[in-house]
N, C-alpha and C positions, 0 to 999 in steps of 0.2 A: 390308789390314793397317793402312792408313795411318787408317782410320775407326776401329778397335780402340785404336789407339793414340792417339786423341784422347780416347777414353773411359777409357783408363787416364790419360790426364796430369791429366783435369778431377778441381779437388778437390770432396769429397762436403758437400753445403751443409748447412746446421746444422737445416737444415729435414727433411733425405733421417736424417740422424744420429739426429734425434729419433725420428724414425719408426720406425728400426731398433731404436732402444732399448727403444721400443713395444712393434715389435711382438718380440724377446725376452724381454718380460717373462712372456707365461706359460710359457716354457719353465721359468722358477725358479719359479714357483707351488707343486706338486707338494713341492717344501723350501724353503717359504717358511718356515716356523720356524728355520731355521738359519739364514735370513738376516734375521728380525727378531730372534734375539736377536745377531747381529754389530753389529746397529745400535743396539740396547739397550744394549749393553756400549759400548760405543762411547762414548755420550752419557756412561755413567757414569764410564768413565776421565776424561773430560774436567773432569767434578765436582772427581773426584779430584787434577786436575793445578791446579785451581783452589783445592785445602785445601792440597797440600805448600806453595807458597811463603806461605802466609799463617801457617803453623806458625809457619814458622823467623822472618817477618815479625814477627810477635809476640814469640817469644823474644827477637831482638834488640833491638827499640824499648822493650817492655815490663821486661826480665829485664838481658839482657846489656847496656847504655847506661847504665840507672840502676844497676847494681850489686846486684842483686836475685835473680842465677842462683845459688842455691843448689843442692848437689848433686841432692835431692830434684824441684827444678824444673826441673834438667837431663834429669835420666830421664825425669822426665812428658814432657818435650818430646822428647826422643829417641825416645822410647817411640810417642807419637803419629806421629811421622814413619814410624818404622820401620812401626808399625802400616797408614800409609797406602800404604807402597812395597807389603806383601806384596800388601793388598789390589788394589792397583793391576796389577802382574803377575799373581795368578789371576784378574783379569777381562782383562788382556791374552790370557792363555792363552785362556779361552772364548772372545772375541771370534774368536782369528786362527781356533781350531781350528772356531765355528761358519762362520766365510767359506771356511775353504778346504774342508773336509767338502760343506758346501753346493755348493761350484763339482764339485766331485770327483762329487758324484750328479747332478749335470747333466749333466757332460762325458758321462759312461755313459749317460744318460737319451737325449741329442740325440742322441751315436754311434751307439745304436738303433735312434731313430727314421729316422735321417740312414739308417741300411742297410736297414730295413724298407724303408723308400722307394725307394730304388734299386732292390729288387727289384719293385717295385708299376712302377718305370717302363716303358715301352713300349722296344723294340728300336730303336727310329727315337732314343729317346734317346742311345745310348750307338754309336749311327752316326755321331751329328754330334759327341759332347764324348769329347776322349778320358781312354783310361786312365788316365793319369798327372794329367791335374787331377780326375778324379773323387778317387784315392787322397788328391791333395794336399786337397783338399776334404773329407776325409774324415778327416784324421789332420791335419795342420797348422791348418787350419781348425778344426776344431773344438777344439783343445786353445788356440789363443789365443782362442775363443770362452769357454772355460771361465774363462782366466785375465780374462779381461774380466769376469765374476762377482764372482771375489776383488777386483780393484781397484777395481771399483763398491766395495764394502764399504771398500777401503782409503780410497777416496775421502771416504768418509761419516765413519770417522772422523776423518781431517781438516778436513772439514768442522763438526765439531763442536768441532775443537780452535781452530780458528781464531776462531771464534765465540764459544766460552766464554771464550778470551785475552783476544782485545776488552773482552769485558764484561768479566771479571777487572782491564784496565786499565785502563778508562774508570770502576771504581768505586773504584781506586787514586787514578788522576789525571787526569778525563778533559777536562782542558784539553791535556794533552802526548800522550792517545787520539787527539783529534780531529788533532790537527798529526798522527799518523801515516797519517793516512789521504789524504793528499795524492800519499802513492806509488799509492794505488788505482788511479787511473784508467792509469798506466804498465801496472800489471800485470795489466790487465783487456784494455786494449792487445794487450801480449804474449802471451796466451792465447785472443785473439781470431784473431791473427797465425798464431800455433803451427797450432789446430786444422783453419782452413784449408789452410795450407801442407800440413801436414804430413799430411791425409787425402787428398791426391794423391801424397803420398812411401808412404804405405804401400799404396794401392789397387795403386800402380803394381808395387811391393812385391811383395804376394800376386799377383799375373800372374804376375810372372817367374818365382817360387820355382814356382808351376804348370806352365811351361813348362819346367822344369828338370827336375822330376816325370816328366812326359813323356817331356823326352827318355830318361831315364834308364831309364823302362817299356818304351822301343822300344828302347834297345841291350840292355839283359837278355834282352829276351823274343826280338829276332831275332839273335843273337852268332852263331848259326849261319850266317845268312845275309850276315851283316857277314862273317865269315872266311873264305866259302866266296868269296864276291867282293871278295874284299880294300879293303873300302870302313872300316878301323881310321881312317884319315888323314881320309876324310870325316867318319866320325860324329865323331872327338875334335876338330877344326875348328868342327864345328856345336855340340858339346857346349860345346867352350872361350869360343866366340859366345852360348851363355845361359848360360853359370855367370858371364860377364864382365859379363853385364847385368843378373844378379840381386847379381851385388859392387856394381856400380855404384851400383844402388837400396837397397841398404844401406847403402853409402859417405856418400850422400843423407841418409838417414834419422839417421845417427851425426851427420852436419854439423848437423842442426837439430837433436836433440837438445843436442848438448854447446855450443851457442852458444844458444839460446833459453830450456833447462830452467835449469837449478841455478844458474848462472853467474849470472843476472841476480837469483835470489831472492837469492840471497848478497850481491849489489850492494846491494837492496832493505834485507835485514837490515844492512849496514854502516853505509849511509846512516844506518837509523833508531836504530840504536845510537850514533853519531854525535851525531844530536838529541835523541835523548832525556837523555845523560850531558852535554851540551851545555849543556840548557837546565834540569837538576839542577844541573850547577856553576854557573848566573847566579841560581839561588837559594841558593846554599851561600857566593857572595860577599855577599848579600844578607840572610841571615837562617839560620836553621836548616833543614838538609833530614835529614829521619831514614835514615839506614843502612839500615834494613830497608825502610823503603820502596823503598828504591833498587836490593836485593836483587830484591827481589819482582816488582818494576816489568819489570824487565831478564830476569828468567824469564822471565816472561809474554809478553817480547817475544821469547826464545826461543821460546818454545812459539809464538807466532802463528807466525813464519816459518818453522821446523823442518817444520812440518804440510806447507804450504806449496812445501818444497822436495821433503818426501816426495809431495805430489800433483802436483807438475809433473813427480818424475819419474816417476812412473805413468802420467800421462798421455796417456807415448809408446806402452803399454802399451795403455792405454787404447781409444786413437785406433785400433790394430794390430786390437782384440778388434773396435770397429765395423765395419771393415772386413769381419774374418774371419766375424763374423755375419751382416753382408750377404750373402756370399759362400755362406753356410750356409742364409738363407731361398732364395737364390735357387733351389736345390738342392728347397728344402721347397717352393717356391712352383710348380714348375717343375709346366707342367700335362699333359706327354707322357706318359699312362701309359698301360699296357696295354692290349688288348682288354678293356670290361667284357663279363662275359656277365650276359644276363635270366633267372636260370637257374632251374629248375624242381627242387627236391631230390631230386623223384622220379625224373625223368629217368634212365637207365641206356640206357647203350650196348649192345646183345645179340648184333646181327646183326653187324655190323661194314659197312654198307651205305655207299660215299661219293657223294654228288653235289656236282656245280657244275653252279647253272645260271646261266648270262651272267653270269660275275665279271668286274669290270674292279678293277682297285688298283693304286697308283700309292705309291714309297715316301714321295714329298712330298706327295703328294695333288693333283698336277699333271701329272705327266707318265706317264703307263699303263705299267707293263713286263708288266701282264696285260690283254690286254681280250677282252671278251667269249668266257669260257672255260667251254665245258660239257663235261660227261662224266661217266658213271655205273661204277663199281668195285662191282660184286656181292656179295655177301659171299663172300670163299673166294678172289676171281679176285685177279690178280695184274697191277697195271698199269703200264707204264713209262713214264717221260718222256724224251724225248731230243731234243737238238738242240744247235747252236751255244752257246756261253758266251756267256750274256745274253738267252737267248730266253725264260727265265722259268722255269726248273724248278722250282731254288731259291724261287722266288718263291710258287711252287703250293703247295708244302712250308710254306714261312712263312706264308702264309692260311689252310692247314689244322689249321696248330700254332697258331694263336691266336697267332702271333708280333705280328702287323700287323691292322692292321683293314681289310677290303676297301672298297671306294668303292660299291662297285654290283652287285645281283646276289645270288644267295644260297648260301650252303655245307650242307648239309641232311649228317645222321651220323642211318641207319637214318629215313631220310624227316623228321626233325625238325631245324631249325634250331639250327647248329651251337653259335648262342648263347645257347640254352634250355637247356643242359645245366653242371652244376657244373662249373667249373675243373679241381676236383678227378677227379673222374670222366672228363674227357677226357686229364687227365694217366697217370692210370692205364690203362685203356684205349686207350690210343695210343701206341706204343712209337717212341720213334725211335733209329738206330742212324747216328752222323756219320759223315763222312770221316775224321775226325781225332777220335776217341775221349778224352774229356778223364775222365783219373783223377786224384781227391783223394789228400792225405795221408792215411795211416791203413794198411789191411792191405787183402787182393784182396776177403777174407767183408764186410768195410764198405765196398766200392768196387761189390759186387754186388747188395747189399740196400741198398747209397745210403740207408745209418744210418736204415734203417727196422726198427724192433726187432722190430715184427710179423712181420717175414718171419722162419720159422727158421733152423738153420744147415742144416737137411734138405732145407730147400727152395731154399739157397743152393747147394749141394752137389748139387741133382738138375738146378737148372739150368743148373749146371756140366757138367752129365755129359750133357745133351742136346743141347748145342752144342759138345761134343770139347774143353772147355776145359779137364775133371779131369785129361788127359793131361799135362800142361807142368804144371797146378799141383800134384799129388801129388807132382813131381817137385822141386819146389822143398824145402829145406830145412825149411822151418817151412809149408806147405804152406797152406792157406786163410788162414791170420793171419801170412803173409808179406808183410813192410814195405810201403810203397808210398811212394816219394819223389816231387817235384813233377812233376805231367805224366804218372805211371808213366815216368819215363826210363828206370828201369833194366829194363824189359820191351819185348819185342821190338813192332815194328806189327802181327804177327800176331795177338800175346801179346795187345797190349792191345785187339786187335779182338773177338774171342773173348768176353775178359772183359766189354766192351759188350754184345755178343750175349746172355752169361747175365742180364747189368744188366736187360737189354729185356725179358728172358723170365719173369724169375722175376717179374712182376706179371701175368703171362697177362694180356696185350695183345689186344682182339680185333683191330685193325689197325694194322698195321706200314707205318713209312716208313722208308727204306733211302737214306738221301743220297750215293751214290758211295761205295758203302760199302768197295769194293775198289779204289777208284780210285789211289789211292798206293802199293798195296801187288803186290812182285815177282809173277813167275806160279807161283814155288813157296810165297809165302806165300797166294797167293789158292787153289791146290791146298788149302794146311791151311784154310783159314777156309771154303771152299765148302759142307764137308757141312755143317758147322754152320748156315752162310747157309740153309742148303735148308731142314735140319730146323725152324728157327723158321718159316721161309714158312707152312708145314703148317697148314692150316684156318684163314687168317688174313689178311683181305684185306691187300694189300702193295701199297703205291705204291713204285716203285722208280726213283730218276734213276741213269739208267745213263751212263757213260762208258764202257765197252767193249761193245760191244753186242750181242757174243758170248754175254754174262752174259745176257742178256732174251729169247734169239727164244725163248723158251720161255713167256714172256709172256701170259696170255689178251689182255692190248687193250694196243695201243703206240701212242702218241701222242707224233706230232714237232710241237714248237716250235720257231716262226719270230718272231723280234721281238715275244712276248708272244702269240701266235698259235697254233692252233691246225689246223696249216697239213694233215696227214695222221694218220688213225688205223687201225687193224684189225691184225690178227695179223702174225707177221713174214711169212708165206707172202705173206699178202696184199698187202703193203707192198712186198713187193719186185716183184711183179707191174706195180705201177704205174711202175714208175721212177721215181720224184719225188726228195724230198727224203730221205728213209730211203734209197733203194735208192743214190745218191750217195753216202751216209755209208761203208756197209757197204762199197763199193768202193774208197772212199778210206783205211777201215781196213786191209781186206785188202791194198791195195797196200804198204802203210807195214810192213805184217807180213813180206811180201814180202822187201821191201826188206830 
């Protein structure tokens, strides 16, 4: 923690900044037009802020001084001003609506890509980063990533505004231009000061609100577990402990803002209004200084410092968006992704044949929780895994599903290498049925065809009724296009085991993995789910991790795990023959049933 927390204090060097800036830019490529004309427009307001004070500059020295403002030359001058405001505001308008449009088709664009990606990552990713900062990664992140888009462009036009003042003043009067430029080097200072500081006030920033995320993803998602063990007092304790650390870090980030940003440009603009009317009245004791001049002069020193105050204070914003885009490549850069396969289009699964021969995988790629694992599944036969929690079943399961990539060794589907075959095609062709059966929003007919529109509802409906699941759901009110809220909560473990069952079946799977499929569930729910279990088994090789092992002596080949080991195999007859580690088991069940 104490290393984590050295890297969230260090501020991000202007070097790391630039880079991220870099490398964000082709994210905005794609609507780069909405962000060249933000910057177009931009330039051209600036023009514009450079004609209004020279209008009225004219009028006065020219018209209004000598006595020359006749009605006629009032209107022409009115006339042009007003002419320059409208124009001024519909290029205001294009500008903001080209910056913020453009951030807005990004934000959607990265979001995208940001989830595309997630899914492309490998299982070992989402082991080590939890839920709660992926989400916040995902939704905070990227929407200050966004608005760091619009304020680049806010940016730009201040930068242009400040630029054209200048000039505007120094061709005013640019002996009293050059005297204002002696505040520069202060505020070149203070923005030097700011970016440092303050990109370890926000780094630190985006952590905690991450960690906040989190917590907030583990008391939602376990409340169950929280009030069944009356752990309220822990989690709001631990909760109170980072929402106190993410106040803090905002607390932080307000303090250097509202002392560094506005307050000091404001200081900057008094000062220089100060000198500049200062050293107009040592000429106005001295000789003649024209009004409009003086008008003009004093805009434009508006307008220099206004920009000025508007870009320091975005650049709190600013600062937040590097941050959060960092935070956002890291996500894009991140290189754990899935099993590739080498895969052959032709390839098709037929028989449903599994081998392993001498796998060894390990989830770090260091430590083995499988080694040297062989065994061959028939087409048709039905083979079970069993043994101690942690001796590998799970783990058999994940090398087979393409979850993990193995270290060593080869996984062959109908004699061919398991990674010669499309994704797609082992996806279909391999049906897996969890412990914990996870249903979407939506209705039971889109929970069973998993919003595959190709499946019809005849075939949703037949694989409903070959797994005994039409029984409970004809019976539901609105019966196949009844609701489904998060998790299926409001359906029973049966209910929604069932409903998996038809999920797995209605793509006619030639082998089926069965992950403790009844392991949580009473002995009158597993009574309802069994025929259904039985009937998909049917012509269909089955790898099955068993927890009751009641469920498997029926088994054609049983294989116990020992410490990633493949310590005993052969039928239950045969296994208990030997007394080993099976015949142990089966005794230590029966006793407990006993009991």
């Amino acid at each position: 923690m104490a290393a984590r927390q050295s890297v969230w204090a260090r501020s991000m060097p202007v070097k790391e900044q630039l880079t991220v800036i870099r490398r964000l830019l082709p994210y905005a490529k794609p609507f780069k037009w909405f962000f060249i004309a933000a910057i177009v427009f931009s330039g051209l307001i600036s023009v514009v802020n450079i004609y209004l004070p020279r209008v009225l500059q004219t009028f006065i020295d020219h018209y209004l001084k000598t006595g020359h403002a006749t009605v006629p030359v009032m209107w022409y001058f009115a006339g042009l001003y007003f002419f320059g405001m409208v124009v001024r505001a519909l290029m205001q308008f294009v500008q903001n609506f080209s910056s913020t449009m453009g951030a807005e088709y990004m934000l959607e664009n990265v979001r995208r890509q940001m989830f595309a990606k997630l899914h492309r990552m490998g299982m070992r990713y989402f082991d080590q980063v939890p839920g709660g900062s992926i989400l916040s990664r995902l939704t905070n992140d990227t929407m200050s990533f966004s608005n760091f888009w619009a304020l680049f462009n806010t940016l730009f036009t201040a930068f242009f505004a400040v630029i054209s003042s200048f000039v505007a003043m120094y061709l005013t009067d640019a002996q009293i231009a050059l005297w204002l430029l002696i505040f520069m080097p202060f505020l070149a200072v203070t923005i030097w000061y700011y970016q440092r500081y303050s990109s370890r006030v926000y780094r630190r920033m985006r952590e905690r609100l991450s960690e906040l995320n989190t917590k907030l993803s583990e008391a939602i998602t376990g409340i169950s577990v929280i009030q069944q063990f009356r752990q309220e007092h822990r989690i709001n304790g631990e909760f109170d402990h980072t929402n106190d650390a993410y106040f803090k870090t905002r607390q932080a980030m307000i303090r250097t803002n509202s002392l560094l940003l506005s307050p000091l440009i404001d200081l900057f603009y008094a000062l220089g209004t100060v000198m500049v009317l200062g050293i107009f009245g040592v000429r106005g004791l001295n000789g003649y200084v024209a009004a409009g001049v003086v008008y003009a002069f004093i805009t434009y020193l508006n307008n220099f410092y206004n920009p000025m105050t508007s870009m320091m204070d975005n650049l709190s914003d600013f600062q937040d968006g590097v941050v959060a885009g960092s935070r956002v490549l890291r996500v894009m850069d991140d290189p754990t992704i899935a099993p590739t396969q080498h895969a052959d289009p032709t390839a098709k699964i037929t028989r449903g044949k599994i081998e392993f021969r001498h796998v060894t995988f390990a989830y770090d790629g260091q430590h083995p929780v499988l080694k040297d694992v062989s065994f061959v599944a028939e087409p048709g036969q039905t083979v079970a895994l069993v043994g101690q929690t942690g001796s590998g079943k799970t783990s058999t399961i994940n090398v087979l599903m393409r979850f993990y990539e193995f270290q060593s060794g080869e996984v062959l589907i109908d004699d061919r290498d398991i990674r010669e075959y499309p994704a797609e095609e082992l996806r279909q062709k391999m049906g897996l049925v969890l412990q914990e059966p996870f249903m979407f929003y939506g209705d039971i007919n889109s929970n069973i065809r998993m919003f595959n529109d190709q499946i019809s509802d005849e075939q949703v409906q037949a694989a409903a009724r070959f797994v005994k699941a039409d029984d409970f759901i004809n019976d539901l009110p609105e019966n196949y296009q009844s609701r489904v809220i998060e998790r299926g909560a409001s359906y029973s473990s049966g209910q929604r085991q069932l409903i998996s069952f038809a999920r797995t079946i209605v793509t006619d799977p030639k082998i089926l993995i069965l992950d403790e499929a009844t392991a949580n569930v009473d002995t009158e729910t597993e009574e309802m789910i069994q025929t259904g279990l039985d009937r998909i088994q049917e012509n269909r090789t089955t790898i099955a991790i068993a927890h009751r092992l009641s469920t498997i002596q029926n088994a054609d080949l049983i294989l116990v795990l020992n410490q990633g080991q493949i310590v005993e195999r052969g039928s239950n007859d045969e296994l208990l023959q030997q007394h080993g580690y099976y015949y142990d088991m089966i005794q230590l069940q029966n006793s407990a049933h006993v009991d």
